[in-house]
N, C-alpha and C positions, 0 to 999 in steps of 0.2 A: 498710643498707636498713631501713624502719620495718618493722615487723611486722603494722601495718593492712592491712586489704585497701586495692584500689585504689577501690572506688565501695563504702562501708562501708553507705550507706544503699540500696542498689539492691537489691526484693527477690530479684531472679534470682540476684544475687550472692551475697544469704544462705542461696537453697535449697541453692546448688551446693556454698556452705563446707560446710552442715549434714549434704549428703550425702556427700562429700568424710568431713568427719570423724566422721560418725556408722557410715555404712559404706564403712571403705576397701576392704577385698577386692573388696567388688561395683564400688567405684569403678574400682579396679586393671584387672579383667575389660574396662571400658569403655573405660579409658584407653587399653589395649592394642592396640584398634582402630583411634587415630589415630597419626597422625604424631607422631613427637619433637618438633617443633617445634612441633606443636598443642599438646602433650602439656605440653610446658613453659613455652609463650603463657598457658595455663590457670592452669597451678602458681603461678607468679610473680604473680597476683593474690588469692590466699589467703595465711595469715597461716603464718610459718615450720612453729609446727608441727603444722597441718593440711598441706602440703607433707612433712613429716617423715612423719607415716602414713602417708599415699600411695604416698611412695618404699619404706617398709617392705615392700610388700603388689607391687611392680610386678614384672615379669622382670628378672632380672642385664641381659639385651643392652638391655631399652630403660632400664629407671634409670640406667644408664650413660650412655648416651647424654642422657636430659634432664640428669644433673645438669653434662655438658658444656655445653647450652645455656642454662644461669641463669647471671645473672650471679655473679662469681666471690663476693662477699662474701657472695649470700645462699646459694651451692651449701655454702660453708663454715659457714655455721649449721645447712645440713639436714644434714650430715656430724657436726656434736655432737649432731645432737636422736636421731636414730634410731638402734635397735640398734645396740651395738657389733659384732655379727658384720655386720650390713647396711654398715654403713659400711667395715670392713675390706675384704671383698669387694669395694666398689667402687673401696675406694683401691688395693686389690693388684692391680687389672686397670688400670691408670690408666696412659697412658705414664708411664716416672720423671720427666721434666721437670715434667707436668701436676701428678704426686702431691708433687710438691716444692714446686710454687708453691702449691697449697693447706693444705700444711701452715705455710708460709710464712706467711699470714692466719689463721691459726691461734693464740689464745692459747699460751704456753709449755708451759704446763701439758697442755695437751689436744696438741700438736701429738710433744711428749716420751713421751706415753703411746701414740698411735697410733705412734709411729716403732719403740717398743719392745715391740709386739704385733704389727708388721710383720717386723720380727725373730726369724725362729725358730731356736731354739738349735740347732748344730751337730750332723749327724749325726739330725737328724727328715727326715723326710717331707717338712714344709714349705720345708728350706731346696732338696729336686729336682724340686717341683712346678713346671709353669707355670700360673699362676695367670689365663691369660690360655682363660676355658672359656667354652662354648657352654652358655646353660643358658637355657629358655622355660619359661612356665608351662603344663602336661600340657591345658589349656582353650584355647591358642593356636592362630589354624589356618598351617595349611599356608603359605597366601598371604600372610598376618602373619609368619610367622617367614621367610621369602627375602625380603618385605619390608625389614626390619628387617636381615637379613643383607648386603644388598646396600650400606646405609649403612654398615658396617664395615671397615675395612681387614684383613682375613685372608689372611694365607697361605699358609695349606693348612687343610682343613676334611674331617674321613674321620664323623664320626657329632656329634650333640648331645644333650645331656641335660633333660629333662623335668625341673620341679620341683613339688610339692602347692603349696597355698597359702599354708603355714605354709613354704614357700622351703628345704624338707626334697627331697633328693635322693630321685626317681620311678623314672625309667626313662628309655631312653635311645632314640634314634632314628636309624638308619642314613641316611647323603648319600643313598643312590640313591631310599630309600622316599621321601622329602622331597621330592624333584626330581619323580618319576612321580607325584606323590597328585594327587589335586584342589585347590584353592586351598582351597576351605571346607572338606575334613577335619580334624578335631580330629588334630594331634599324639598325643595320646593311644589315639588307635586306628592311627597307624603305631607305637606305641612297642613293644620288648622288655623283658626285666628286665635289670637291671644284676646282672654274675656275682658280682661281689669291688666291692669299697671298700676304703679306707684310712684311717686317721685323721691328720689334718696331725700330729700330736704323736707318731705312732707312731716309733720306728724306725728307721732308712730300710732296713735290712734284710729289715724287712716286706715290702716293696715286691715283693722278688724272689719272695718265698714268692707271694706271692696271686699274681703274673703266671705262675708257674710253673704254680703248680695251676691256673689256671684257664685258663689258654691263651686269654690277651688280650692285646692290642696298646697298649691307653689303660686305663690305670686311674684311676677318680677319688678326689680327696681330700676329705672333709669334716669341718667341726670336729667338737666334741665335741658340739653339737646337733643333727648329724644334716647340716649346711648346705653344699652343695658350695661349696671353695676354691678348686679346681684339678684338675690332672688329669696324672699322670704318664706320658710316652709311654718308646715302647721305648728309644730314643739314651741320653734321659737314664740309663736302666737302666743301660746298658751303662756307660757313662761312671763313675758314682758303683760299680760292680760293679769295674771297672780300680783306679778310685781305691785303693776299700778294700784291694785285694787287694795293691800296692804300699805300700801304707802299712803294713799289717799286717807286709811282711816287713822294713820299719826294724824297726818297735816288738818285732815279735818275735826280735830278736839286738840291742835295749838301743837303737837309736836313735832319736831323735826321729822325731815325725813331721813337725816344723814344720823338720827339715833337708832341703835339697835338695843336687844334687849340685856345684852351684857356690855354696853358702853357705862363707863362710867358715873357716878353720881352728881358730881360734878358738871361734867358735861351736860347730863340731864337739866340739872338747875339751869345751865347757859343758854339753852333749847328751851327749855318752858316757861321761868319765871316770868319773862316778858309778855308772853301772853297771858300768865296769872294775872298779872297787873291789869291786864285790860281787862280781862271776865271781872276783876274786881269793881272798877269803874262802872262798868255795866249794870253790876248788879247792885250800884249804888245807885242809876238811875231808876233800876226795876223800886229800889224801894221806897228812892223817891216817890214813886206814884204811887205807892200803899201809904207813904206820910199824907199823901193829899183828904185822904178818907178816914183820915184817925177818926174823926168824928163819930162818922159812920158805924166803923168797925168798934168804937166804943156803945155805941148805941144797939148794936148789935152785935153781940161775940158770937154769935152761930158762924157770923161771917166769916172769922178767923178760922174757923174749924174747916169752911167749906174751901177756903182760897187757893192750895194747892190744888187742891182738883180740874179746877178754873185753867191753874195755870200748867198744870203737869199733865193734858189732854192736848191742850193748843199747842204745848210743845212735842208733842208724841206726832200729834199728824203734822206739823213741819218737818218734822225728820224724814219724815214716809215722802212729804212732796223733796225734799232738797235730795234724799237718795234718789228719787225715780231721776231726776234732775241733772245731777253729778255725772251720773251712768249717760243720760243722753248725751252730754257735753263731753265726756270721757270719750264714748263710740262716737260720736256726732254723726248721732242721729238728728242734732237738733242744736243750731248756732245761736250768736246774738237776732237774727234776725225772725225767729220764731217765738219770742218773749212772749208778744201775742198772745199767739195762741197757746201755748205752756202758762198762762195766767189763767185765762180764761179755761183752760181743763183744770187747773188746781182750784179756782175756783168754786167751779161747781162739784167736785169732789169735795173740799173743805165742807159745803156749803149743806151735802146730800148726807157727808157722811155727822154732820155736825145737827144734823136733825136727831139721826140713828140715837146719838148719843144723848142728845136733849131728852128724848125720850125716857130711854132707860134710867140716865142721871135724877133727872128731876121726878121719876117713881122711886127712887131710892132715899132723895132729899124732903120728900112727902112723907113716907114712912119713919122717916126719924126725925124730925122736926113736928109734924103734924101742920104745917104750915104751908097755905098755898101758894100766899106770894113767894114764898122762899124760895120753893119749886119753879114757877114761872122765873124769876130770876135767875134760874141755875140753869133753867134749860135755856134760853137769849143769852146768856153768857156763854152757851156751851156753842150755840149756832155762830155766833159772831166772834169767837174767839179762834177757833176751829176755820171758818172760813178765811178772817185775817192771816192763820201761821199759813193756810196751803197756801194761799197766793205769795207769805215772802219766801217759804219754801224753793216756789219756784224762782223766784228775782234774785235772791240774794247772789246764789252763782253767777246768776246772766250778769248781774252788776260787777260784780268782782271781774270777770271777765271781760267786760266792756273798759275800765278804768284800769285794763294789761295790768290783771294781778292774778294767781293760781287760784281759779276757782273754788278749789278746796282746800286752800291755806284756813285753817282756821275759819272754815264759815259756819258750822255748827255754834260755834261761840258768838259770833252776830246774830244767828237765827233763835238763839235762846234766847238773846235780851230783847229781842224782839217779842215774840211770844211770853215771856216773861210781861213785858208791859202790857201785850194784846189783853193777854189774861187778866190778867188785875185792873187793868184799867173798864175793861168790858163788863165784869162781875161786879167791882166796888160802883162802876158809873152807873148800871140799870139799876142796885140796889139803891144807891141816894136818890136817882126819881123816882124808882117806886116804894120810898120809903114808909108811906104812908098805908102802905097790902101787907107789908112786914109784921 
């Protein structure tokens, strides 16, 4: 389609370009007042990109809607002329069939770049968004925006979002106030504040923090200019909250995340052996430190009976600290910079609850040995064994995470060779100096 107007010599037709493109906002404001179909009867006789400012400056629900009613080759030139966040927004709300044929008419170039800006990397915000949002400009009235909503096919609709004029997320407005207003009430005088926001690129663990603290049901998303994209409801929460929590407990005992439970055996072996090989390593060093005490454990074979317990308790509460742990980093509740004090709480839990156990252990180790030193031994091993795993309980994530690696790749398998040694080393070390109570 040329990019002439339709009547180049008609003066009405050049006030209306001049005001059109000298001032869109106030053009926007006016537009807003007609019909889509008037709206884009208009458009389509100005020159691409006076069309192109226009649509910059109009509501998400009616731009949407006109750029439905141009024809398709010249909807696809106003799609390259205007803001890339303006255009994204309208193609993410687009059914897929629609955003496909447009992309379709698309040079390669342009059509490659919007497909890979449509794309948001795994584990953000934008890939749990629905991108399919209710947003007016905060100057819209009442009777204009059910207007407008009426032409739309929705499904369910619980509140809508207000935007400035610069298409910056306002404030938002509840179904019921909308419904009771008057037609000519400014939206803006039924509007509230928006509690929490999002950024599409955050996260998606975010997600759960803000809806937590702020006890909301729809949270919205906006890019990095401030520009509503979407808006994440409760389901999706839940949904992507199962996911993670399932996936975490592959990666954290060494399997993939990309196996599932009917993926091949094969496949499996490709996924896991490599982290065999490492638990094996490990647990060559756990037995190095039982080699160091042969002596020991020669001199006394009770030892050998009691040594699992040593180390199958110090591994039990690492696990306790590395899930509370996991879960904080997961929600972030709690980043690299609170190591701290997440050490220092594991600590004194290791430390309180490894008394508990000393206690009971070493009445049990009395009664079947008949031995006191034994006892005292079993229970300092239990205290110092127990207080070591909750403190790497808590580290081991923080570290992994600090050295930009998936927290929960496999750290159950660090945390075990750890406690592994904590154990053995702590039980075989008190028993060789107090060899002599033995």
């Amino acid at each position: 389609m040329s990019e002439e107007p339709v009547n180049s010599n008609d003066p009405l037709q050049s006030l209306t370009q001049a005001f059109l493109l000298n001032f869109p906002l106030k053009a926007a404001r006016r537009l807003e007042a007609m019909s889509p179909d008037g709206v884009a009867a208009l458009l389509q006789q100005q020159k691409v990109h006076v069309i192109a400012r226009v649509m910059e400056k109009l509501a998400p629900q009616l731009n949407l809607l006109v750029l439905g009613k141009l024809p398709p080759e010249l909807a696809v030139k106003v799609l390259e002329l205007v803001e890339v966040g303006v255009a994204l927004n309208m193609l993410a709300r687009l059914p897929e069939e629609d955003r496909a044929a447009f992309l379709a008419l698309m040079p390669a170039a342009s059509a490659q770049e919007f497909r890979a800006l449509l794309d948001y990397p795994e584990n953000t915000v934008g890939r749990l968004m629905n991108p399919a949002v209710l947003a007016f400009n905060l100057h819209t009235t009442a009777g204009q925006a059910i207007q407008l909503l009426r032409q739309q096919k929705i499904e369910s609709l619980h509140q809508l979002f207000l935007l400035s004029d610069d298409l910056r997320l306002h404030a938002r407005v509840d179904l019921h106030k909308l419904l009771l207003a008057d037609p000519q009430t400014s939206l803006s005088a039924l509007s509230v504040p928006v509690l929490a926001v999002v950024q599409d690129m955050a996260p998606k663990e975010e997600v759960h923090e803000k809806l937590e603290h702020h006890d909301v049901d729809v949270l919205p998303v906006v890019d990095m200019d401030g520009r509503l994209v979407g808006v994440v409801e409760g389901q999706e929460l839940r949904d992507a909250v199962r996911e993670d929590v399932a996936t975490d407990m592959q990666t954290m005992v060494g399997a993939s995340r990309d196996e599932r439970a009917l993926s091949s055996s094969f496949f499996a072996v490709r996924k896991r052996l490599p982290w065999l090989q490492i638990n094996l390593l490990t647990a060559f060093l756990a037995a190095a430190v039982v080699g160091m005490f042969e002596d020991t454990i020669a001199q006394f074979t009770a030892l050998a009976v009691l040594l699992p317990i040593s180390a199958g308790q110090s591994g039990n509460a690492g696990a306790q600290a590395l899930a509370v742990t996991m879960r904080g980093l997961t929600l972030r509740e709690i980043t690299m910079r609170h190591w701290y004090k997440v050490m220092l709480k594991e600590f004194g839990a290791g430390f309180i609850n490894g008394i508990g156990i000393a206690i009971t252990c070493s009445l049990g180790v009395f009664l079947w040995s008949r031995s006191m030193g034994l006892a005292i031994v079993m229970a300092l091993a239990m205290v110092v064994s127990m207080t070591i795993a909750g403190i790497s309980g808590a580290l081991v994530p923080i570290l992994l995470k600090r050295f930009v690696l998936d927290p929960a790749q496999s750290s159950s398998i660090v945390l075990t060779t750890v406690t592994d040694i904590a154990g053995f080393m702590s039980f075989l070390g008190i028993a060789t100096l107090m060899a002599s109570s033995l």
